[in-house]
C-alpha positions in Angstrom: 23.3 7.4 31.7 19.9 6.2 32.2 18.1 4.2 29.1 15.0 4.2 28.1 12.8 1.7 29.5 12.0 -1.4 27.3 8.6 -3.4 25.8 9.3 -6.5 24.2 10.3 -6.5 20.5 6.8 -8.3 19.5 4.6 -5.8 21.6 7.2 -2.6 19.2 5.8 -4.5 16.2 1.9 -4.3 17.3 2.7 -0.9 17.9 3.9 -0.3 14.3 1.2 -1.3 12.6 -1.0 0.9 14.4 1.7 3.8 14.0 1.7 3.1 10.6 -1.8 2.0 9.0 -2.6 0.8 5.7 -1.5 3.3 3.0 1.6 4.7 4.3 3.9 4.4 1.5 6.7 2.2 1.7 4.8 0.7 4.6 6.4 -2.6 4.3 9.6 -1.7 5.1 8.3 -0.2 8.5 6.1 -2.7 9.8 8.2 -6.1 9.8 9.7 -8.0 12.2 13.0 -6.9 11.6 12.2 -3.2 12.1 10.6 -3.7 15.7 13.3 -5.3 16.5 16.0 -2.5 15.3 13.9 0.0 17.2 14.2 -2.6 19.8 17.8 -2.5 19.7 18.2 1.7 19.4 16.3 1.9 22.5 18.1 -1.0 24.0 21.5 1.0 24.1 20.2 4.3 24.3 20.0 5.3 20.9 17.8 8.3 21.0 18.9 11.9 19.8 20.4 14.1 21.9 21.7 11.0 23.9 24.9 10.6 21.6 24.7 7.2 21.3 24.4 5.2 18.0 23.8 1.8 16.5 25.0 0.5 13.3 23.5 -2.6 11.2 25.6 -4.8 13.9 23.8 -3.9 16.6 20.3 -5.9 15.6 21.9 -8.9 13.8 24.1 -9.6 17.2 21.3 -9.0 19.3 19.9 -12.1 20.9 17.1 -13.6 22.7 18.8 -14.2 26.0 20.7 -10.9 25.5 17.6 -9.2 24.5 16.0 -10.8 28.1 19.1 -8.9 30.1 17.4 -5.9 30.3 19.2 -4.1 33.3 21.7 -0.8 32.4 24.5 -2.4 33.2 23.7 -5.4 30.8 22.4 -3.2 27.9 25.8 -0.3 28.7 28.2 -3.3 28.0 26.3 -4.8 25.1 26.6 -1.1 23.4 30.1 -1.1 24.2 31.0 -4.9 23.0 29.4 -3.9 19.7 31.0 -0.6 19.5 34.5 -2.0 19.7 36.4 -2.9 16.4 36.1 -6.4 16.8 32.2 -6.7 18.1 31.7 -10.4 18.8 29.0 -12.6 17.4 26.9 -14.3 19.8 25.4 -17.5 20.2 21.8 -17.0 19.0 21.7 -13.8 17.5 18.7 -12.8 15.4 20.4 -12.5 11.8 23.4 -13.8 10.1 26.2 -11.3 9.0 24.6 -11.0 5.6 21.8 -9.2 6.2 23.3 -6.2 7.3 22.5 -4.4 3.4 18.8 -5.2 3.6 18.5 -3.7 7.2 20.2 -1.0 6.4 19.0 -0.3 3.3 15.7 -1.1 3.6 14.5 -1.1 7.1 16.6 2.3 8.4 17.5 4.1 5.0 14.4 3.6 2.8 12.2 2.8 6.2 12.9 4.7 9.2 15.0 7.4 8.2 12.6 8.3 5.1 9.8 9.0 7.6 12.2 10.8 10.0 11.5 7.9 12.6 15.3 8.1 13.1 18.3 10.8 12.2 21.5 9.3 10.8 24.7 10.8 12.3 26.9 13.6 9.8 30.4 13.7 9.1 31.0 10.1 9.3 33.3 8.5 6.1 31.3 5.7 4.2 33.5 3.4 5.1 33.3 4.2 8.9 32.6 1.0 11.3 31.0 3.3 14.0 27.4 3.4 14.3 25.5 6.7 12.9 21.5 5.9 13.2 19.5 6.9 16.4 15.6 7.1 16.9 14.2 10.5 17.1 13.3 11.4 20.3 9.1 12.2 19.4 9.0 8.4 17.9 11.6 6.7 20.7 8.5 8.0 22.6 5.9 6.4 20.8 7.7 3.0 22.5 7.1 3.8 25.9 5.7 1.3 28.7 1.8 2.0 29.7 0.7 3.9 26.2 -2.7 2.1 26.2 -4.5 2.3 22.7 -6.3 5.3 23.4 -3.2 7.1 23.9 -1.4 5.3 21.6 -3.6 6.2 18.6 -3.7 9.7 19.5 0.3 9.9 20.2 0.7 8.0 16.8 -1.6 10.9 14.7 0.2 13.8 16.3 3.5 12.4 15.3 2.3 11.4 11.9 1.3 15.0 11.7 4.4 16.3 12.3 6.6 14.1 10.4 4.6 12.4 7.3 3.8 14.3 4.1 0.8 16.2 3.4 0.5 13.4 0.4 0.9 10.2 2.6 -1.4 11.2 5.3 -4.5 12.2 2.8 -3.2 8.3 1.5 -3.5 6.5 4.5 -6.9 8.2 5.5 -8.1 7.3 2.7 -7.4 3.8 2.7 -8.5 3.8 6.6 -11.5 5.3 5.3 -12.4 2.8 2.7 -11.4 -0.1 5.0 -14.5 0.8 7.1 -16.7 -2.4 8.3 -19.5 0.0 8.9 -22.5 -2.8 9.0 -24.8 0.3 6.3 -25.2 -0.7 3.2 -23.4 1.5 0.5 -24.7 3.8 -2.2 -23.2 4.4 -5.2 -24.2 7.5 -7.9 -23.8 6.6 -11.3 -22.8 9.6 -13.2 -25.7 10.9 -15.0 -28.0 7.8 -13.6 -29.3 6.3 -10.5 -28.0 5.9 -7.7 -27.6 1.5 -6.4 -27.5 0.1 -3.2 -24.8 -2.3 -2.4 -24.2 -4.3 0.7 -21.5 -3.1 3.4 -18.2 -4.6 2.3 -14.5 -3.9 1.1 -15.4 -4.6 -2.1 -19.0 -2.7 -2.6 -16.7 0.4 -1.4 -14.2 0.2 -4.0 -16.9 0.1 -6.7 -18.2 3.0 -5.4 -15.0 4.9 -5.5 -14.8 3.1 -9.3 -18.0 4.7 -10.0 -17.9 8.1 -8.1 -14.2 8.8 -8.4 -12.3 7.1 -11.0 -15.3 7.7 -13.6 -15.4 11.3 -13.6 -11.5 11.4 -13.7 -10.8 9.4 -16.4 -13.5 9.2 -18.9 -15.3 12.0 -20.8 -19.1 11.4 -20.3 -19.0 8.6 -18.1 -22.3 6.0 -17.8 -22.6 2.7 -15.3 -23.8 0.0 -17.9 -23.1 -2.9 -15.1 -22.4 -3.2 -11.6 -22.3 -6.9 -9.9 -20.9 -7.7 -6.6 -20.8 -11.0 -4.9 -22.9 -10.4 -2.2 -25.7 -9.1 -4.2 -27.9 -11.2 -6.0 -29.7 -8.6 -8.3 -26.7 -6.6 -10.2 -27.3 -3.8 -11.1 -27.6 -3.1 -15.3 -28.5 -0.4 -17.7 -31.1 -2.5 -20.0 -31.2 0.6 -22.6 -27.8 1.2 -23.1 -27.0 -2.6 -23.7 -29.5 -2.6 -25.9 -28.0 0.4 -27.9 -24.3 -0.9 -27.2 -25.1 -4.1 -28.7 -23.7 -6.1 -26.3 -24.7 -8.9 -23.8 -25.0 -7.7 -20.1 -25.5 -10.6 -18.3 -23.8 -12.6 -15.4 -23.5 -15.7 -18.1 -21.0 -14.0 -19.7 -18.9 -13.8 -17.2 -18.6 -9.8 -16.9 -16.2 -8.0 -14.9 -17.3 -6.2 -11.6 -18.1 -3.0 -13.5 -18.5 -2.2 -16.9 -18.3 1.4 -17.8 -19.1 3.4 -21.2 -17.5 6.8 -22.1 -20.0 8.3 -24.3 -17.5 10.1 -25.3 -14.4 9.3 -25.0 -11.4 12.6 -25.2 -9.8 12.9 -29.2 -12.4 10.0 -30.6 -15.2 12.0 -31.8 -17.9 9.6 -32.5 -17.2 6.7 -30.8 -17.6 4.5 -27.6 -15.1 3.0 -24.9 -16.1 0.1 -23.1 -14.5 0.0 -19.8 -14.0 -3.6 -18.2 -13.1 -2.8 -14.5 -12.5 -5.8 -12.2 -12.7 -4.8 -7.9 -10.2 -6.9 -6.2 -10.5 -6.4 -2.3 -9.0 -10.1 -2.0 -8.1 -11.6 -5.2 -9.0 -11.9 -8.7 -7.2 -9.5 -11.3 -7.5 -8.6 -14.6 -5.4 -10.9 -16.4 -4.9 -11.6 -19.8 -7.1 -14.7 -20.2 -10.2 -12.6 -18.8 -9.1 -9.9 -21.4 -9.2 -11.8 -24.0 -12.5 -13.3 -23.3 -14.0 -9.9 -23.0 -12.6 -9.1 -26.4 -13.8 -11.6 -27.9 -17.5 -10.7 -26.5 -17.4 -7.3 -27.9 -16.0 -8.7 -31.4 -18.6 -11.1 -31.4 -21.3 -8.2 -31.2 -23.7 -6.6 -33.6 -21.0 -3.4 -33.7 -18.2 -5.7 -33.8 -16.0 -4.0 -31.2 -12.4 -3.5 -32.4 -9.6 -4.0 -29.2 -8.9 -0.2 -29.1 -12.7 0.1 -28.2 -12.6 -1.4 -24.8 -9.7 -0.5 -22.0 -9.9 -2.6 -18.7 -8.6 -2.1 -15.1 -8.2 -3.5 -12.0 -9.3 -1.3 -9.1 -7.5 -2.0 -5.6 -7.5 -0.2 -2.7 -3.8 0.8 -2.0 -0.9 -0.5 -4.1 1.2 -0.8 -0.7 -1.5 -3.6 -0.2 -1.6 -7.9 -0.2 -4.1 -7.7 -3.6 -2.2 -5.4 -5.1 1.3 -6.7 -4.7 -0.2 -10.3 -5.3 -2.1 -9.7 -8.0 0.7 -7.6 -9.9 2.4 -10.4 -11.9 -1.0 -11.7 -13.3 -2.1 -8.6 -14.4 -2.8 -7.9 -18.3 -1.1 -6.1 -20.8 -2.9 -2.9 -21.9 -4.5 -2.7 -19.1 -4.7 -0.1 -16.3 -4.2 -0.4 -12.6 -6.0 2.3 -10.4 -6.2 2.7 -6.5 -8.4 4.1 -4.3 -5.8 5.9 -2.3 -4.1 7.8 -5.0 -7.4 8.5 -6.7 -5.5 11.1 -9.5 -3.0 8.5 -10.6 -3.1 5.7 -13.1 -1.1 2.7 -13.6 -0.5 1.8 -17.3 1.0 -1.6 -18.6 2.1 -0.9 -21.6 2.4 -3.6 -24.8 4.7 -2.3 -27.3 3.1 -5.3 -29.8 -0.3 -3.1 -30.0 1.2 0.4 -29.6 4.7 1.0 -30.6 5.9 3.6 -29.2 9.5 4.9 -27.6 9.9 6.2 -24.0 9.7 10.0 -24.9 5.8 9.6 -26.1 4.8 7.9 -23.0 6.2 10.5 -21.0 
């Protein structure tokens, strides 16, 4: 039969990061080295469907540099067939010990490429079967091919997308590509039932305006912008009035979060005010506990003595799939909230039994 032709494993990897941008879910598991290199593999034996041909785990951890260099049919025919046998050898340099066949296969094919319906996994085979049942779909072996420049690419990568991702995880992705922009205008933001603030171009100027404009409205009854700072502007923005009539100190020598919201009035607390602490992290920089408690302490310390069920606080990131996010995870306070841009309807709770004991069933 006649395989595909090939691209080096390091070129398949550039091509899945553009395949799959920022915001895909699960996106880990589909742009790492060792996927590239188990598409690398499929297409290096001819596993594409329709072809009849299939890989198993074994195939990617016995490939090789110098076998992956031998790259006529005759070379690439005999390697499918050593590694089909019962006893498949293990060659000098292969890419990955015998262990780390569960990982791949779980995580890279089963949870990765199969999820996405990058590749089909062969019926009627017993668990417990040695032969190989994964192959690339045909529309995504394609995606591979020699000459695709990055025109093409990117167009040949959305119509596939199209046809195989989730209404859910394509309105995701866009809009994290969206709010990944580097556009060199500067951003405005409208404050619910206020101004509208200029803010300088930047990843982190456009997650406070998705704070403001989107998470605002969403979550909080009568939302109003007491504070706005960002590290690139030298004049934040604050709302002298309603500090004044909040009672609290609004200034950047006290160390204030990014944003600082109020719900005038706050859903099932007639009455009352919540102060909303929201920290942007493009990079780095989470709520964490000790940055709670000094905000606590600030609102106790006020004229209306703020009690801690008066102030909730969040850390905005852009996509949960991304470096800040999965960084910043462990530092992150109790009773607090974690929200991101691309699932703008969704909320993250960490929940403290110590302040509100509750069982499973009421969270639910």
């Amino acid at each position: 039969m006649s395989l595909p032709p090939l691209i080096p494993w390091q070129e398949m990897r550039t091509r899945l990061l553009a395949i799959f941008p920022e915001g895909t879910p699960d996106r880990g598991y589909l742009i790492r080295e060792m996927t590239a290199r188990t598409v690398f593999t499929a297409l290096y034996v001819g596993a594409v469907a329709g072809a009849d041909r299939w890989i198993a785990p074994r195939h990617v951890v016995r490939m090789s540099d110098d076998q992956a260099a031998r790259d006529d049919d005759t070379a690439r025919g005999a390697y499918y067939v050593a590694m089909t046998a019962a006893k498949a050898p293990s060659p000098e340099g292969r890419w990955y010990a015998e262990n780390t066949r569960e990982p791949l296969r779980d995580e890279v094919i089963r949870q990765g490429l199969v999820r996405v319906n990058a590749m089909v996994e062969r019926g009627g085979l017993a668990t417990t079967s040695p032969l190989g049942r994964y192959a690339l779909q045909a529309d995504f072996a394609a995606l591979f091919e020699p000459g695709l420049d990055a025109v093409r690419l990117a167009a040949a990568a959305a119509e596939w997308r199209r046809r195989n991702l989730s209404p859910a995880a394509l309105a995701r992705a866009a809009l994290v590509r969206n709010s990944a922009s580097t556009a060199s205008d500067n951003i405005t933001v409208q404050c619910p039932g206020g101004p509208s603030i200029i803010l300088p171009p930047g990843p982190s100027p456009i997650i406070t305006k998705a704070v403001v404009e989107v998470f605002a409205p969403a979550f909080l009854g009568n939302p109003r912008v007491a504070w706005i700072s960002d590290s690139g502007n030298k004049m934040p923005f604050r709302d002298a009035p309603l500090a004044r009539a909040l009672g609290i100190s609004l200034d950047a020598a006290t160390m204030l979060p990014d944003v600082v919201l109020v719900d005038l009035d706050p859903p099932g607390r007639a009455g009352e005010v919540l102060l909303v602490f929201v920290e942007v992290v493009a990079s780095d920089g989470p709520m964490t506990e000790q940055r709670q408690r000094a905000l606590l302490d600030l609102i106790a310390a006020s004229p209306r003595a703020y009690r801690p069920e008066d102030a909730a606080f969040v850390t905005a990131y852009r996509d949960r799939g991304a470096d800040p996010a999965r960084r910043g995870m462990p530092s992150l306070a109790w009773r607090s909230f974690a929200w991101f841009v691309s699932e703008p309807d969704k909320l993250l709770q960490l929940h403290d039994s110590g302040t509100a004991r509750r069982k499973l069933a009421a969270l639910l």
